[in-house]
C-alpha positions in Angstrom: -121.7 -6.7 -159.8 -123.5 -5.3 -162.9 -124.3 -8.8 -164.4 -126.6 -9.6 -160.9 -127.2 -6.2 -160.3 -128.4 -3.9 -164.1 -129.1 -0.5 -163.6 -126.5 -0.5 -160.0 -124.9 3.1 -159.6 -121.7 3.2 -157.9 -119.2 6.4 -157.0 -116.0 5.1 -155.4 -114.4 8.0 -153.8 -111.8 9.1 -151.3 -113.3 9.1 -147.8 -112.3 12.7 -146.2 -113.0 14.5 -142.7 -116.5 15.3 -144.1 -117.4 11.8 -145.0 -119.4 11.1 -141.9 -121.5 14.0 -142.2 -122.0 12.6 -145.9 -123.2 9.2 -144.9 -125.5 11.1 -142.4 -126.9 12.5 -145.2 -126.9 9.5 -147.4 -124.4 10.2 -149.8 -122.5 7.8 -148.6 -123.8 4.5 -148.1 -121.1 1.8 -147.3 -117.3 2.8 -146.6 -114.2 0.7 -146.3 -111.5 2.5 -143.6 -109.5 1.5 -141.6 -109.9 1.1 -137.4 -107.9 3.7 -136.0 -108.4 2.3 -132.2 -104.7 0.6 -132.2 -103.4 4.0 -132.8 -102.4 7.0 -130.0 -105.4 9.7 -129.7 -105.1 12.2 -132.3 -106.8 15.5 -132.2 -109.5 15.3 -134.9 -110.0 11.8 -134.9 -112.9 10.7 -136.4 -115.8 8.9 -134.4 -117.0 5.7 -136.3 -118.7 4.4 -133.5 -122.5 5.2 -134.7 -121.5 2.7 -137.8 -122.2 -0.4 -138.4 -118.5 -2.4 -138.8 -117.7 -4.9 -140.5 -113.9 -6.4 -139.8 -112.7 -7.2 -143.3 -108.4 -7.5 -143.6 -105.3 -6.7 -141.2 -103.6 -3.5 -142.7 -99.7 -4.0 -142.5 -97.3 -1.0 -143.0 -94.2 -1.5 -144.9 -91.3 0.8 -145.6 -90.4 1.8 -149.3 -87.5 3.3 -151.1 -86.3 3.5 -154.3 -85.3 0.2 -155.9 -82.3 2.2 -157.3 -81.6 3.7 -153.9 -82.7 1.2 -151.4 -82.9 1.7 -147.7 -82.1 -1.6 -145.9 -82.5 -2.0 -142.0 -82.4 1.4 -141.0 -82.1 2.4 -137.6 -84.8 4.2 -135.7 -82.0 7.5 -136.0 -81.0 7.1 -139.7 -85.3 6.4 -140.5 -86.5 10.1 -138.9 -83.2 11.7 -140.5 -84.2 10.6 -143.9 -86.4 12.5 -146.3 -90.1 12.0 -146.0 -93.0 11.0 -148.2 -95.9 11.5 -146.2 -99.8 10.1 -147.1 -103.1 11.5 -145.4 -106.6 12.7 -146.5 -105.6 16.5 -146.7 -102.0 16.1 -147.5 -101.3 18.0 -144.1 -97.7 16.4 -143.6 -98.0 14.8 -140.4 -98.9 10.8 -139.7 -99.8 9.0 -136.9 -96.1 7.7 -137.4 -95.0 11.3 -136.0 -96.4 10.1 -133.0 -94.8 7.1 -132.8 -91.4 9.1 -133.0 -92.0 11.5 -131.0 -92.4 8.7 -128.6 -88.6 8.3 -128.9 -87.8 11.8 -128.8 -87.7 11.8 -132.9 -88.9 14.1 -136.0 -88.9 13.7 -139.4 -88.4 15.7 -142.3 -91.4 15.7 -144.8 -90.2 16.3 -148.0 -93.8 15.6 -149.8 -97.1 15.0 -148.5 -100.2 13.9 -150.6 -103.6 12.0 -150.7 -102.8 9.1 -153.3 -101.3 6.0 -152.1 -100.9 5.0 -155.4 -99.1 8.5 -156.5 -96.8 8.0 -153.7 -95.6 4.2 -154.4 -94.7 5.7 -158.3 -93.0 9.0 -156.3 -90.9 7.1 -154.2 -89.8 4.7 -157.0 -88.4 7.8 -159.1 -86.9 9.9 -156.3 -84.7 9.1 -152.6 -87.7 9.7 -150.9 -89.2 7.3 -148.0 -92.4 6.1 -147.1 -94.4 3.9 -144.7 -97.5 2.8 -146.6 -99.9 0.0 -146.4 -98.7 -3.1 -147.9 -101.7 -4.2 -149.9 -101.0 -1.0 -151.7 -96.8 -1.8 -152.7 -97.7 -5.1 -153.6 -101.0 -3.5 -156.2 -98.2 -1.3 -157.8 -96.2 -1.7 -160.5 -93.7 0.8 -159.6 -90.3 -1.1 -158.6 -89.9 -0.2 -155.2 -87.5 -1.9 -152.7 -89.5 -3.0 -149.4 -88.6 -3.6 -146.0 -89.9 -3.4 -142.4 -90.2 0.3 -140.4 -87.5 0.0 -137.9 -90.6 1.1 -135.3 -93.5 -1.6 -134.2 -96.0 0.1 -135.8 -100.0 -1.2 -134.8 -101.8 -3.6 -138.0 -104.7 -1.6 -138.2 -108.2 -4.0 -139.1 -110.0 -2.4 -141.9 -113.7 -2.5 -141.8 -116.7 -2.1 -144.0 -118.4 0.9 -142.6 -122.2 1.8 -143.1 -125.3 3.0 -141.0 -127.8 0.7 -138.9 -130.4 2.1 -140.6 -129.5 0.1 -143.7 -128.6 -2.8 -142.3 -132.1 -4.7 -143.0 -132.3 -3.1 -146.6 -132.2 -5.9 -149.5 -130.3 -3.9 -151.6 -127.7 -2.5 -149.3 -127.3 -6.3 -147.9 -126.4 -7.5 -151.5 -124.3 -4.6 -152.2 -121.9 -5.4 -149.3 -122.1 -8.7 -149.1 -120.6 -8.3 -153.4 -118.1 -5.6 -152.3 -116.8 -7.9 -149.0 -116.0 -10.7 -151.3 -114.6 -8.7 -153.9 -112.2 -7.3 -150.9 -111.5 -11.2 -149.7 -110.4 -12.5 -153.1 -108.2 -9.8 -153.5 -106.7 -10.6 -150.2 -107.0 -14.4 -151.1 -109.8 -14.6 -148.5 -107.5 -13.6 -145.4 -108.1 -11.3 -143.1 
C-alpha cells in the first residue's frame, strides 16, 4: 500500500457502537463489518443502511474447544450446559447466539466475555472454555484449538466494506478500497 501510496496514513481499529457517528464525522472513512440482516432483531442494532456496501467474504462460525479437551458433536443440551467464552464489541456477555437458544428454550453459562477474537482463540486453547467464533479467525491463529460445527444452524453472515456515498467519487478513497478489497480477497484466496 505504501509503495503506490508514500505519505498514506492509516489507523486500523475496532469498530464500536459509536463508530457510525465517527464516520459521520469523518473519522472513519472505510469499515469492514459484517451484515447483520441474516440475524434476529436485536435491540441496539446498528443501522448501516446510509453506507455504501460493498459484499466482500461469507463469514462462517465454527465451534472451538481445547485441543486437550475437545468437544466433539455436542448436542444442542450438552452445547448451552457447557461453559461459555463469549465475543462482542463491549464484552457485555450476550451473542446473537443467545437468541438462537432461546429459540429452543436454552441458556448458556458465560464464563468470560471479551472484545478480541484473537484473545479468545488463545483463551479457549489454555482453558475448558467454548466458543463460536468466525472461522477466518481459528484458522489465522496459532493457538491449537480443536474445531467443529455448532450443533445449531447458525446464519453465514456476508461481510462488507462499509464507507459513506459522499466518498464514493473521491480518487483517493477509490484507490484505498479498491487496495484494501484485494488485500481481503487474497487472504480469502479470492472467495467470497
Amino acid at each position: 500500500l505504501w509503495r503506490t501510496a508514500p505519505g498514506l496514513d492509516v489507523r486500523i481499529r475496532r469498530l464500536t457502537r459509536d463508530s457510525v457517528q465517527e464516520a459521520r464525522r469523518g473519522d472513519i472513512d472505510l469499515a469492514l463489518a459484517p451484515d447483520l440482516a441474516a440475524l434476529p432483531p436485536i435491540a441496539g442494532a446498528v443501522d448501516l443502511s446510509e453506507f455504501v456496501q460493498r459484499r466482500l467474504y461469507d463469514r462462517r462460525f465454527v465451534l472451538i474447544s481445547s485441543a486437550r479437551r475437545p468437544r466433539r458433536r455436542l448436542t444442542l443440551e450438552a452445547y448451552a450446559a457447557a461453559d461459555h467464552l463469549v465475543v462482542g464489541p463491549d464484552a457485555e456477555g450476550r451473542g446473537f447466539v443467545d437468541d438462537y437458544l432461546e429459540a429452543h428454550g436454552l441458556r448458556r453459562r458465560v464464563a468470560a466475555a471479551m472484545t478480541d477474537f484473537d484473545a479468545a482463540v488463545q483463551v479457549v486453547a489454555r482453558t475448558d472454555l467454548i466458543c463460536v467464533l468466525p472461522e477466518e479467525v481459528v484458522r489465522s491463529s496459532s493457538a491449537k484449538v480443536h474445531v467443529s460445527k455448532p450443533p445449531l444452524d447458525l446464519p453465514v453472515l456476508p461481510m462488507v466494506l462499509l464507507w459513506l456515498p459522499r466518498d464514493t467519487a473521491d480518487a483517493r478513497h477509490r484507490f484505498v478500497r479498491d487496495q484494501v478489497e484485494q488485500a481481503i480477497r487474497a487472504c480469502h484466496g479470492g472467495r467470497p
